[in-house]
GUBATI-123893 format. One record per residue: residue number from 1; x, y, z of N, C-alpha, C in turn; residue in three letters. Coordinates in nm, 3 decimals. Example, Ala and Ser with C-alpha at 12.3 -4.5 7.8 and 13.67 -1.06 7.14 Angstrom:
     k        nu        nv        nw       cau       cav       caw        cu        cv        cw     r
     1     1.319    -0.569     0.780     1.230    -0.450     0.780     1.320    -0.330     0.780   Ala
     2     1.285    -0.225     0.708     1.367    -0.106     0.714     1.290     0.003     0.787   Ser
This chain:
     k        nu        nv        nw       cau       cav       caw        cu        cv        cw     r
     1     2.403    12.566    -6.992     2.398    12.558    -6.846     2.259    12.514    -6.803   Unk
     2     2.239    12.439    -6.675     2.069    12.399    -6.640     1.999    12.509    -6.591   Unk
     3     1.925    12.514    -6.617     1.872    12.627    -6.496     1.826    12.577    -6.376   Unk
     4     1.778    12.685    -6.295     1.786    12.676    -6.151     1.658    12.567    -6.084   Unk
     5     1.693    12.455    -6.010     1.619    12.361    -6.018     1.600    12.270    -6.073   Unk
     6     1.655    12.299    -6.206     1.708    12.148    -6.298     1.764    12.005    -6.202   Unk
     7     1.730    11.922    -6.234     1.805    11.818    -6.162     1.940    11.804    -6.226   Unk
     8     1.999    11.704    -6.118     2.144    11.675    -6.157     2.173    11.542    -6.184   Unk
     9     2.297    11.508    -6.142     2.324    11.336    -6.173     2.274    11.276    -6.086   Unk
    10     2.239    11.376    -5.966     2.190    11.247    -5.817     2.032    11.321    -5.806   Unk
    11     1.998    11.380    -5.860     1.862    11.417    -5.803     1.713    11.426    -5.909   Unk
    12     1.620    11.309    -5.867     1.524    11.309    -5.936     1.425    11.379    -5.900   Unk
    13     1.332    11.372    -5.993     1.213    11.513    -5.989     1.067    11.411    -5.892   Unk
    14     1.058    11.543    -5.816     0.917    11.430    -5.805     0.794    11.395    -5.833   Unk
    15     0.730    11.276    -5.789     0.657    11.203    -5.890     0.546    11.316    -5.962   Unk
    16     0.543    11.271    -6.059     0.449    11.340    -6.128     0.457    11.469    -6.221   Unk
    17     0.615    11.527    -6.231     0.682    11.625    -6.294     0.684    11.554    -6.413   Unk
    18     0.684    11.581    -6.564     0.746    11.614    -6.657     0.893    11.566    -6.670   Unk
    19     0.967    11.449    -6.693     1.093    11.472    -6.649     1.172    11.427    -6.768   Unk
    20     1.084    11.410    -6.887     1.202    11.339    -6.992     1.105    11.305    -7.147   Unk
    21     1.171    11.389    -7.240     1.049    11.403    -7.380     1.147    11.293    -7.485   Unk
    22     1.117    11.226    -7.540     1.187    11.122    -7.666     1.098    11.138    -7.819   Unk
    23     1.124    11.133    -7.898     1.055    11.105    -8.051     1.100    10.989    -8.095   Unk
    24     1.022    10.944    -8.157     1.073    10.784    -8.259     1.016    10.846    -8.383   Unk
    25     1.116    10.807    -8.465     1.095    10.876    -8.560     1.181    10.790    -8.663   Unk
    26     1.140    10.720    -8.833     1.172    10.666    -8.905     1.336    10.708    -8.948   Unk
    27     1.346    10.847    -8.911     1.483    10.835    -8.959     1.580    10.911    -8.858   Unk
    28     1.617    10.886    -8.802     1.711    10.936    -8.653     1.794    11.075    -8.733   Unk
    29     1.877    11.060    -8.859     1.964    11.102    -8.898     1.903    11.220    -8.918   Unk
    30     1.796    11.227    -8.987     1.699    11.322    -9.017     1.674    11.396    -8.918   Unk
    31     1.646    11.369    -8.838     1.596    11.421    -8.682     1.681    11.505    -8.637   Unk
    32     1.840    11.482    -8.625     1.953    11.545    -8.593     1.919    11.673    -8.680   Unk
    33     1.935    11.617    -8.793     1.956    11.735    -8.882     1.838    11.866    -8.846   Unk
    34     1.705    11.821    -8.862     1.624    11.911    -8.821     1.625    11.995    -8.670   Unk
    35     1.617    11.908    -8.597     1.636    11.967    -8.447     1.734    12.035    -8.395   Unk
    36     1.880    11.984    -8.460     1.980    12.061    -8.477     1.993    12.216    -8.532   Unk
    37     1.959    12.225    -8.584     1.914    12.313    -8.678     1.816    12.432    -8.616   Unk
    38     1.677    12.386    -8.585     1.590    12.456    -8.526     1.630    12.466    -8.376   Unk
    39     1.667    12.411    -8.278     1.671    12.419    -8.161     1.839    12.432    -8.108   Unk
    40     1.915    12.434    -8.200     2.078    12.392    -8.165     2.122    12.286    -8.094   Unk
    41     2.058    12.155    -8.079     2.093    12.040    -8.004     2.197    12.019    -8.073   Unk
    42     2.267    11.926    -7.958     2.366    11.855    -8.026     2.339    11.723    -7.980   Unk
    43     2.453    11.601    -8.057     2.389    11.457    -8.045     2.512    11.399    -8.010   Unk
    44     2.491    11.328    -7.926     2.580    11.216    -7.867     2.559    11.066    -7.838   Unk
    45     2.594    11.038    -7.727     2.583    10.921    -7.673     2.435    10.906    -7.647   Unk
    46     2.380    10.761    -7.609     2.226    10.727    -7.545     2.224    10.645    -7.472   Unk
    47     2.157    10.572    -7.488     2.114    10.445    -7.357     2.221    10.330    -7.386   Unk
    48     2.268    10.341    -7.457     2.417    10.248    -7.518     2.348    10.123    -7.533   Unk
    49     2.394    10.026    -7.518     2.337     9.910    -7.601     2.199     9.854    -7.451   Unk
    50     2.117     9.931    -7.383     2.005     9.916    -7.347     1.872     9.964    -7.421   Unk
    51     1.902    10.084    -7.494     1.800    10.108    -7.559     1.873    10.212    -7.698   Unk
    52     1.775    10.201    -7.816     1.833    10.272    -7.958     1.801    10.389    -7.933   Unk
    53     1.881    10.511    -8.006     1.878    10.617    -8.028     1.978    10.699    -7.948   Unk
    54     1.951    10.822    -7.951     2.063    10.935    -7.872     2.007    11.011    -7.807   Unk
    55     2.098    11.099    -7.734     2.051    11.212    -7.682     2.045    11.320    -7.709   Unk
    56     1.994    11.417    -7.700     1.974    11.553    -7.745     2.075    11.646    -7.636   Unk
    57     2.155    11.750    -7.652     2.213    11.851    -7.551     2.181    11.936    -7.632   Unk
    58     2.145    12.044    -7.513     2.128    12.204    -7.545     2.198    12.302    -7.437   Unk
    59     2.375    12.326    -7.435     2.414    12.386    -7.376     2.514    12.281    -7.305   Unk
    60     2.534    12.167    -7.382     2.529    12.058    -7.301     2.478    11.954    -7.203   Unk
    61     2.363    12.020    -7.197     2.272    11.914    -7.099     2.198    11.852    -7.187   Unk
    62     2.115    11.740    -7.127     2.055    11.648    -7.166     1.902    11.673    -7.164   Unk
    63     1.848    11.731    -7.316     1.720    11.786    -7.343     1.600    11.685    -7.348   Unk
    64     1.677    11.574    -7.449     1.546    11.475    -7.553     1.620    11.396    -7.547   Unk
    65     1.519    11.297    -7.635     1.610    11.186    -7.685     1.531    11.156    -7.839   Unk
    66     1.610    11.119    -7.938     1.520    11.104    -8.072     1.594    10.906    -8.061   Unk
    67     1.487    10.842    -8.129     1.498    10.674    -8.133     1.469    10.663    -8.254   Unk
    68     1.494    10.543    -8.293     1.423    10.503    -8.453     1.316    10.437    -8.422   Unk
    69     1.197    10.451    -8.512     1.102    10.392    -8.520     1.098    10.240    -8.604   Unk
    70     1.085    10.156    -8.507     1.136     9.971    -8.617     0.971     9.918    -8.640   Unk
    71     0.878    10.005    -8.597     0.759     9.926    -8.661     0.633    10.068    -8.739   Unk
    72     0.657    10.025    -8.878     0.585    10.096    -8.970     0.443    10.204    -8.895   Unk
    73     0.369    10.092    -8.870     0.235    10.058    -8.808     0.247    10.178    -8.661   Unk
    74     0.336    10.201    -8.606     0.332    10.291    -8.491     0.332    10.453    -8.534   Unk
    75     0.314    10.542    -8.507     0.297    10.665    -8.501     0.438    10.752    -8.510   Unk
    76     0.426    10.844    -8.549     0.619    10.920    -8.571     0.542    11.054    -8.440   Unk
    77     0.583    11.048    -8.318     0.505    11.112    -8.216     0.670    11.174    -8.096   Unk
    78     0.610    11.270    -8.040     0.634    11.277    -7.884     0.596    11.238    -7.832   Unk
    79     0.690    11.185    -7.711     0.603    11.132    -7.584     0.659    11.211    -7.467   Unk
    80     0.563    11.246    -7.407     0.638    11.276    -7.233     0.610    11.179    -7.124   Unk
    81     0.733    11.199    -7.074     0.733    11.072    -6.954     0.746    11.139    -6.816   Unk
    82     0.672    11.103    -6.710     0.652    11.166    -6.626     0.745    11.104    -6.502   Unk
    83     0.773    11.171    -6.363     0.880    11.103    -6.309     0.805    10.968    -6.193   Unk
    84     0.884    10.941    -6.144     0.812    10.832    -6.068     0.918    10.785    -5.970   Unk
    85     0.915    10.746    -5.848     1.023    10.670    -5.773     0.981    10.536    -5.801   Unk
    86     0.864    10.493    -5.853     0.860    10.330    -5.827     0.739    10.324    -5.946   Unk
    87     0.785    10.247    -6.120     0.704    10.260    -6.227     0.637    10.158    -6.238   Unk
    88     0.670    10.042    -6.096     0.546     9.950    -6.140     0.445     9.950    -6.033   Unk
    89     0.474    10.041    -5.935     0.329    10.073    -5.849     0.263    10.168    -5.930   Unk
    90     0.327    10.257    -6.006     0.276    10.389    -6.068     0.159    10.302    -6.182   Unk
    91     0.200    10.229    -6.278     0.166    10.157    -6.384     0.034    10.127    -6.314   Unk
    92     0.056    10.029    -6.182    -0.076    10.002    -6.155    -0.181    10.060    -6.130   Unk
    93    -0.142    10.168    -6.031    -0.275    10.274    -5.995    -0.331    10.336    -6.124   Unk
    94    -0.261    10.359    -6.257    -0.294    10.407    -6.373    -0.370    10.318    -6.438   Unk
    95    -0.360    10.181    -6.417    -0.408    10.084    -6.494    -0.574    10.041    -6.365   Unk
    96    -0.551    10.048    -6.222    -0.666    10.111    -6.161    -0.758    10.215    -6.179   Unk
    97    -0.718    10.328    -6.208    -0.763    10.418    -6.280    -0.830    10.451    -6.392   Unk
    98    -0.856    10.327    -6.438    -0.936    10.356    -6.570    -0.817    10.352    -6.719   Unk
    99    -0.710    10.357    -6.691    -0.568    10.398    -6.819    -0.575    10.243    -6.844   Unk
   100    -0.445    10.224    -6.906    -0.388    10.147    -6.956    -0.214    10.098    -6.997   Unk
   101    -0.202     9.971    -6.982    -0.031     9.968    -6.973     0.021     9.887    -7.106   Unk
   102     0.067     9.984    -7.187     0.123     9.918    -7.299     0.230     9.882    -7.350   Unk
   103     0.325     9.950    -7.270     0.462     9.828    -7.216     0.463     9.811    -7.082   Unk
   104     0.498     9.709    -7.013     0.498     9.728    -6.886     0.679     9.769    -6.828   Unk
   105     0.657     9.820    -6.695     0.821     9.904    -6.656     0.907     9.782    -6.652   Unk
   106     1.034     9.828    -6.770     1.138     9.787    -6.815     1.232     9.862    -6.794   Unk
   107     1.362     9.777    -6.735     1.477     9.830    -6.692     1.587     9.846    -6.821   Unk
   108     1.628    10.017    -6.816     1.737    10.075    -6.905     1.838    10.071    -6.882   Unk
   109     1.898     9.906    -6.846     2.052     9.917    -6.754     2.068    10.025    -6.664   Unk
   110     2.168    10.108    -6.574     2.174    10.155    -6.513     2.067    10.266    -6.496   Unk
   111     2.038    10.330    -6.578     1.973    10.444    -6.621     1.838    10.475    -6.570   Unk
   112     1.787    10.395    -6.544     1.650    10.383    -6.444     1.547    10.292    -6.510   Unk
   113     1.414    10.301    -6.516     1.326    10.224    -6.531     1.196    10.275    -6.624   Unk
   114     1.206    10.235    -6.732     1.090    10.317    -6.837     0.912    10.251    -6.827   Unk
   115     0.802    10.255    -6.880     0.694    10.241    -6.899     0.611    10.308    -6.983   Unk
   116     0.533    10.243    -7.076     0.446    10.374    -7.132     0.294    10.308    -7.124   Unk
   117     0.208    10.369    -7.114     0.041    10.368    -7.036    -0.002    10.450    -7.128   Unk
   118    -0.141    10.489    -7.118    -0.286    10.558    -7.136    -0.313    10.638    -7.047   Unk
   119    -0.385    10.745    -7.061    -0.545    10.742    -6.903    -0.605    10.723    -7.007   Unk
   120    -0.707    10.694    -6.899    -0.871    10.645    -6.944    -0.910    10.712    -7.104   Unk
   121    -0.891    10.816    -7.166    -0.946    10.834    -7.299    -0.834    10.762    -7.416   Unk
   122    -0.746    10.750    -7.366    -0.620    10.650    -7.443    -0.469    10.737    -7.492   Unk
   123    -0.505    10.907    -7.412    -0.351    10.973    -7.426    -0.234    10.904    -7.407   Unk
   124    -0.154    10.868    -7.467    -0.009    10.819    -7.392     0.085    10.920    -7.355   Unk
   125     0.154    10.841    -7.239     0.254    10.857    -7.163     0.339    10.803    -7.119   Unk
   126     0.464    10.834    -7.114     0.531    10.722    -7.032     0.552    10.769    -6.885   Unk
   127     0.618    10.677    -6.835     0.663    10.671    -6.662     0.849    10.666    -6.683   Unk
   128     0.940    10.705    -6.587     1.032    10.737    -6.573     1.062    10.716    -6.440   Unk
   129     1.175    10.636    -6.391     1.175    10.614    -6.260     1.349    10.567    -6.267   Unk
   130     1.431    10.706    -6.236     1.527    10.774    -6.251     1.640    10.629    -6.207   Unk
   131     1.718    10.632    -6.264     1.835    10.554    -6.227     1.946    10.647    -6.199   Unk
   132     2.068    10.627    -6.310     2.190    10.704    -6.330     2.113    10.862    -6.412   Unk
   133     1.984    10.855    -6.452     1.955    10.908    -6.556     1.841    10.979    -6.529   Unk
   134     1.867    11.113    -6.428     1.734    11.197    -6.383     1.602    11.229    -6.484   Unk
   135     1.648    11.300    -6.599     1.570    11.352    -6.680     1.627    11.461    -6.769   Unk
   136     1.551    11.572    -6.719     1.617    11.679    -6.825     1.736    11.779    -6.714   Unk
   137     1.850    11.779    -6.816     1.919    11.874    -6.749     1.898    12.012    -6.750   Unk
   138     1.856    12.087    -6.860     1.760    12.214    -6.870     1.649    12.177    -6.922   Unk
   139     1.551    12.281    -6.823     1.442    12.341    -6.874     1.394    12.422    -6.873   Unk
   140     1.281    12.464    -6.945     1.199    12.573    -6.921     1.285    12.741    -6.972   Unk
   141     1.401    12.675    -7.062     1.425    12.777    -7.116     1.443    12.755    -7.326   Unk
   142     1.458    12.845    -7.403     1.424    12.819    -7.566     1.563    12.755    -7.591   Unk
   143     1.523    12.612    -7.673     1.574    12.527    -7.666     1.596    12.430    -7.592   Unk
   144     1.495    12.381    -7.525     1.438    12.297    -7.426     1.298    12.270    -7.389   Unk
   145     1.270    12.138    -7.308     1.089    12.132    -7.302     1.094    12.252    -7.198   Unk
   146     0.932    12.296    -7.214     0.882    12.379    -7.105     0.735    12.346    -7.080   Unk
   147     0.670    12.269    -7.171     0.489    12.257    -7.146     0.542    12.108    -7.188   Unk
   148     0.410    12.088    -7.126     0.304    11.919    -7.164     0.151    11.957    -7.188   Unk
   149     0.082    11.989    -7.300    -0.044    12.026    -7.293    -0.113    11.896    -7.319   Unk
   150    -0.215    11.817    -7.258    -0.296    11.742    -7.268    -0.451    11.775    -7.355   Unk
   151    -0.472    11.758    -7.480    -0.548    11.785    -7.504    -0.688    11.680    -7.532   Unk
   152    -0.759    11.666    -7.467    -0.862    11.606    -7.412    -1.001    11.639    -7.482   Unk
   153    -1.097    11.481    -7.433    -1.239    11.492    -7.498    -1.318    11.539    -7.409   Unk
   154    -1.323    11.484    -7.306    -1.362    11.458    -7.135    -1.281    11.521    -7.049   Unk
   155    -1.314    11.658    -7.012    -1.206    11.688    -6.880    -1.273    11.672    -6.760   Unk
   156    -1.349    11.628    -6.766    -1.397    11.614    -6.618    -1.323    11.476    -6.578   Unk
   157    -1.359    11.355    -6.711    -1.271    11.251    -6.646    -1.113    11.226    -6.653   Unk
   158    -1.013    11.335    -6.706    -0.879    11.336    -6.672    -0.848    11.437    -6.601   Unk
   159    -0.947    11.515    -6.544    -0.907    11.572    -6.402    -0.913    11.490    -6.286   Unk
   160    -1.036    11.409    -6.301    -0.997    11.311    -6.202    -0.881    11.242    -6.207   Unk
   161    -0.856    11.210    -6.266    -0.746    11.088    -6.330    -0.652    11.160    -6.339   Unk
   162    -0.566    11.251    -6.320    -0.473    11.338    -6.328    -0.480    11.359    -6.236   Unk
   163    -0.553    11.453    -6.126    -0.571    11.470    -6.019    -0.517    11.390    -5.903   Unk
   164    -0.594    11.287    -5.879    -0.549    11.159    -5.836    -0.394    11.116    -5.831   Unk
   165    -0.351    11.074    -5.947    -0.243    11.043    -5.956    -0.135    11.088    -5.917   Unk
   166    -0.155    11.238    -5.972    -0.036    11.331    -5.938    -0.074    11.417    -5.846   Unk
   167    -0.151    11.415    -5.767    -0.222    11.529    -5.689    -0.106    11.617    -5.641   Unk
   168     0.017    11.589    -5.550     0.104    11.632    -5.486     0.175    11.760    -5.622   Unk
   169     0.191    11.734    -5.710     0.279    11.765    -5.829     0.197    11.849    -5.863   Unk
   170     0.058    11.836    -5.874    -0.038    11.942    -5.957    -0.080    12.053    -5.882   Unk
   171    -0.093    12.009    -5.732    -0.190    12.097    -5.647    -0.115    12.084    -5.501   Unk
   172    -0.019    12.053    -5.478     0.043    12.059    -5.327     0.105    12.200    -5.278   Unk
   173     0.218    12.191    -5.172     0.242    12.337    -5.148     0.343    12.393    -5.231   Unk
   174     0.409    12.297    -5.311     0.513    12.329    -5.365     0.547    12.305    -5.532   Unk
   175     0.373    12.289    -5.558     0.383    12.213    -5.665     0.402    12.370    -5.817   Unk
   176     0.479    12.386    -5.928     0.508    12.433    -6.037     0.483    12.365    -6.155   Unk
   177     0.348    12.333    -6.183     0.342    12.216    -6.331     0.352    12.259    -6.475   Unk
   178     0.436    12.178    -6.553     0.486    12.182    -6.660     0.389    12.120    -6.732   Unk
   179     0.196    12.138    -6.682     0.140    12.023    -6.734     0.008    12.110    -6.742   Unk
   180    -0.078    12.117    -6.881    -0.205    12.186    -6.834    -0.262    12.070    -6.903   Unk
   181    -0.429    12.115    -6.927    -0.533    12.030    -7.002    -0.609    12.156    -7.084   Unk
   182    -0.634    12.124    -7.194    -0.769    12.170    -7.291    -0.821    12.073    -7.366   Unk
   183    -0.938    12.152    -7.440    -1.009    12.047    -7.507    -0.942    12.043    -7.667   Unk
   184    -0.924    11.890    -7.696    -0.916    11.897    -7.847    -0.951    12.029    -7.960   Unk
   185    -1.099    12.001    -7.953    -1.158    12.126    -8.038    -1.076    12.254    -7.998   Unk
   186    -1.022    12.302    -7.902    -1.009    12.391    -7.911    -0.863    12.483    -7.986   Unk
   187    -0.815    12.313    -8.018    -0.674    12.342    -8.114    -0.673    12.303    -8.268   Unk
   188    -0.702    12.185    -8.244    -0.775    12.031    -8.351    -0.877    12.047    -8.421   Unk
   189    -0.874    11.981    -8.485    -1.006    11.884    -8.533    -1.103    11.811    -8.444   Unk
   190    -1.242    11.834    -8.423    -1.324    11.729    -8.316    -1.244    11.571    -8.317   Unk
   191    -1.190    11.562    -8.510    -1.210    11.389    -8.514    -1.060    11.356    -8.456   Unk
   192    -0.958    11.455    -8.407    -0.840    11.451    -8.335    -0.838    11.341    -8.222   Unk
   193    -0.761    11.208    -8.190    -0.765    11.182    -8.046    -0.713    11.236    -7.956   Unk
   194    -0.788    11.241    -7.804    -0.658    11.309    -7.697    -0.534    11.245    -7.714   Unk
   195    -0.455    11.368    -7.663    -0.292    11.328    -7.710    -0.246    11.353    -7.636   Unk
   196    -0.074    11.411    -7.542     0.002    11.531    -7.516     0.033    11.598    -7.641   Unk
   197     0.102    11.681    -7.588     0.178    11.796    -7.671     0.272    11.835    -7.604   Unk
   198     0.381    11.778    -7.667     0.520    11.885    -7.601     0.525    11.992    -7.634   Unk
   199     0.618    12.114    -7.557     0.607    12.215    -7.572     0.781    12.252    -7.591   Unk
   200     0.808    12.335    -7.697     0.974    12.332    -7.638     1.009    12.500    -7.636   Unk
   201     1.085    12.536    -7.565     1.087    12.699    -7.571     1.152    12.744    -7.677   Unk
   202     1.132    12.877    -7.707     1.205    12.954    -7.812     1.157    13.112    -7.804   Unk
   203     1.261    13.180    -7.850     1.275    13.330    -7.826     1.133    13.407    -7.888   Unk
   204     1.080    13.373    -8.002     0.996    13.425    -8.070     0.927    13.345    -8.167   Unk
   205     0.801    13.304    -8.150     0.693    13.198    -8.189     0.654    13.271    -8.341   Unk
   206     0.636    13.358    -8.411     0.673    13.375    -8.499     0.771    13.399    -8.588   Unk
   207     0.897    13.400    -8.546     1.007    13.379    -8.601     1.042    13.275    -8.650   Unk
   208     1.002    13.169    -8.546     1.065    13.053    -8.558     1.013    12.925    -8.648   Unk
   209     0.858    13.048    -8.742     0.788    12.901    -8.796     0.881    12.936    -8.946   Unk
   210     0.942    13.083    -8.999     0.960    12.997    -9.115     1.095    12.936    -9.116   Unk
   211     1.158    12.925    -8.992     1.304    12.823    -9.025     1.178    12.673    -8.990   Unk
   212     1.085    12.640    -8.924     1.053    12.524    -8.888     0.988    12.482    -9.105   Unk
   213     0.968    12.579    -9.137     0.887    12.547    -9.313     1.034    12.537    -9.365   Unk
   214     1.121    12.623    -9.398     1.302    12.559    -9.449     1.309    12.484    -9.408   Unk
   215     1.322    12.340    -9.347     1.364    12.288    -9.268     1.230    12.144    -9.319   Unk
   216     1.186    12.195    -9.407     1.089    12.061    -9.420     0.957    12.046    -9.354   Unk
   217     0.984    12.112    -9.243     0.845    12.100    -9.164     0.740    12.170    -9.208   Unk
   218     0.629    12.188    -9.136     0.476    12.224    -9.136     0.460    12.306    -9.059   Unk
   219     0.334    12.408    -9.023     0.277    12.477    -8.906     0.146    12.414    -8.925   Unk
   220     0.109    12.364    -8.794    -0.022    12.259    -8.827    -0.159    12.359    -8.748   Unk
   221    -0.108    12.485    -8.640    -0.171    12.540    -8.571    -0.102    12.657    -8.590   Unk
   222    -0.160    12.808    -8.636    -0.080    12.952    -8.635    -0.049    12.995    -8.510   Unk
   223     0.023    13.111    -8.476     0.014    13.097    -8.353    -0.075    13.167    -8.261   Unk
   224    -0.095    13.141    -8.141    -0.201    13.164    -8.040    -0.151    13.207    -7.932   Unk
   225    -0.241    13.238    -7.830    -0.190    13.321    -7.705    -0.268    13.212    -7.628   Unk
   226    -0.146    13.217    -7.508    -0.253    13.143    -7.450    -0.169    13.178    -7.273   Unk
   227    -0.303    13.105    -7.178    -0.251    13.130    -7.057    -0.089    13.146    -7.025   Unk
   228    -0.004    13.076    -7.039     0.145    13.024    -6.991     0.224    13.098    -7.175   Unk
   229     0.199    13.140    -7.260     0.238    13.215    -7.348     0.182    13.194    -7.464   Unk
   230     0.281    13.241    -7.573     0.215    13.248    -7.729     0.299    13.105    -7.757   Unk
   231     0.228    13.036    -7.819     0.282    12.891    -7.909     0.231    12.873    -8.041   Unk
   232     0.268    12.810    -8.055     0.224    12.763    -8.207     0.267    12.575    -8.225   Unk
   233     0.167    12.558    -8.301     0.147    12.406    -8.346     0.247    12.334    -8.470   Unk
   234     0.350    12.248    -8.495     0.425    12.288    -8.593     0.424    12.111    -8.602   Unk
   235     0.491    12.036    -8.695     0.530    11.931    -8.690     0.646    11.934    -8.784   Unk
   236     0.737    11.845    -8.766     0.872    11.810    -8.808     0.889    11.711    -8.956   Unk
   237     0.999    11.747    -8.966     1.021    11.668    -9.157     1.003    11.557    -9.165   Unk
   238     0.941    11.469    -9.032     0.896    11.339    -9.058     0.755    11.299    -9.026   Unk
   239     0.681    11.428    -8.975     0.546    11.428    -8.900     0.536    11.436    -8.800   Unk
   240     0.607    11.415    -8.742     0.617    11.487    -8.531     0.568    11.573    -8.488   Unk
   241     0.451    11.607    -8.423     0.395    11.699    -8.411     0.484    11.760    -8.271   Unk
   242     0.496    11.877    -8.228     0.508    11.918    -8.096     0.474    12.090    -8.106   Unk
   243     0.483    12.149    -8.006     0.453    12.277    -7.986     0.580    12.424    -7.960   Unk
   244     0.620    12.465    -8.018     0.706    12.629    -8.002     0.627    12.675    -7.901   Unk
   245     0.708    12.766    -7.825     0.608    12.823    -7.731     0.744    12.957    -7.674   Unk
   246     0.708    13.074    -7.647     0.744    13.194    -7.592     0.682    13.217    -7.449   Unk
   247     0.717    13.142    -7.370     0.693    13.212    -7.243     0.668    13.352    -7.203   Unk
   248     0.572    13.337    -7.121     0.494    13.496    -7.130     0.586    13.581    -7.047   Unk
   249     0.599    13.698    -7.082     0.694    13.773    -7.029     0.830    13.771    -7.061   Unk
   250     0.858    13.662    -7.143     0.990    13.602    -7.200     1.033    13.758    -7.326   Unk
C-alpha cells in the first residue's frame, strides 16, 4: 500500500523532492535476485521499449528501477532523481549554477521527461519531470527509499547550490526533505568523491547486514546513528553502494 502522501497516477511531487531512485547495474538479473531477496521487490514491466530495465514494487507500488549497464567504463551506482515540472529550465539554472549537464532532458514516451547533471563539486543527479509516471508509489517506509544523503567536500558551496535551487522544497512552509548534506570524511575516505546516497528503509539496521553479506554483498560503513536514524553503509553483489536505514523511533 503507499503511504500517506505518496503520489498517485495524476499527482507529481514538487520541484525539488526526491521522486524516483534507478541502479544500472551489469547484470539486471542479478539485481532482481538480490533486491528481491533483501527488500521483497518484485519485478515487472518498465519504460517498455523507451528506456531498458524494470521496475521495482514493494507492496505493489512502484519503488526503483534497476537498468543494465551497456558501457563498461561507467560506474555500477544509484542515482536519485529529483522532481521537476519543467527539466530543461531546471537543467539550466543547474548548469548556471556552477553544475553540470550530462545528458540533456530526454523524453520517456509517455512517462515524463528524464536528465542527469552535477552541482558544482560533480555529485550526480538526475531531474524527473513526471509524465504518466509520478515517481515513487511508497515511501519512507522499510522496503522503500526514505533518505538522499549528499555527501560533500565544500558545504558551504552546495548549500548555496542546493539552497537556491530547491529553496521552496528544503526550507518553505511546507517543506519535509528526504535530503540532508555531510561531509565525505565523515563516512568515507578523504580520497572519496561527493556523491548521493540512497537510503532505503528497513525494520532493523543490524539485522539486515548479515542477509545483505548472504546475499553477496558487503557492509562498506558499520552502523551509525545519526540525526534522521541508525543506517548503515552496504553495497550490493555487483558494487552498488546505497544506505539501510531504521528510522528513528521506527
Amino acid at each position: 500500500m503507499a503511504v500517506s502522501g505518496a503520489p498517485d497516477a495524476t499527482q507529481a511531487c514538487p520541484e525539488g523532492v526526491p521522486c524516483w531512485v534507478d541502479a544500472q547495474l551489469p547484470d539486471v538479473e542479478a539485481g532482481r535476485r538480490f533486491y528481491g531477496e533483501l527488500f521483497g521487490w518484485t519485478f515487472g514491466e518498465g519504460f517498455g521499449p523507451y528506456a531498458e530495465g524494470v521496475w521495482a514494487r514493494h507492496h505493489g507500488e512502484p519503488v526503483a528501477a534497476l537498468a543494465p549497464k551497456r558501457d563498461g567504463r561507467m560506474p555500477t551506482v544509484w542515482t536519485v532523481s529529483f522532481a521537476t515540472p519543467d527539466a530543461a529550465a531546471l537543467a539550466a539554472r543547474v548548469q548556471a549554477a556552477g553544475g553540470q549537464v550530462i545528458t540533456a532532458p530526454t523524453q520517456v514516451g509517455p512517462y515524463g521527461t528524464a536528465a542527469l547533471v552535477t552541482d558544482p563539486e560533480g555529485a550526480v543527479f538526475g531531474l524527473w519531470q513526471a509524465g504518466t509516471h509520478p515517481g515513487f508509489g511508497e515511501r519512507r517506509e522499510p522496503g522503500s527509499f526514505c533518505w538522499a544523503e549528499l555527501y560533500a567536500r565544500d558545504p558551504g558551496t552546495v548549500d548555496r547550490f542546493y539552497g537556491a535551487l530547491f529553496h521552496e522544497a528544503l526550507f518553505g512552509p511546507d517543506a519535509s526533505p528526504d535530503f540532508g548534506r555531510a561531509p565525505v570524511s565523515g563516512v568515507f575516505p578523504a580520497v572519496m568523491p561527493p556523491h548521493f546516497l540512497v537510503h532505503f528503509g528497513v525494520e532493523d539496521v543490524d539485522a539486515v547486514l548479515g542477509t545483505v553479506n548472504g546475499l553477496g554483498g558487503r557492509v562498506q560503513a558499520p552502523p551509525f546513528d545519526t540525526s534522521y536514524g541508525r543506517a548503515a553503509v552496504v553495497a550490493d553483489n555487483q558494487g552498488a553502494s546505497f544506505a539501510v536505514l531504521q528510522v528513528r523511533g521506527r
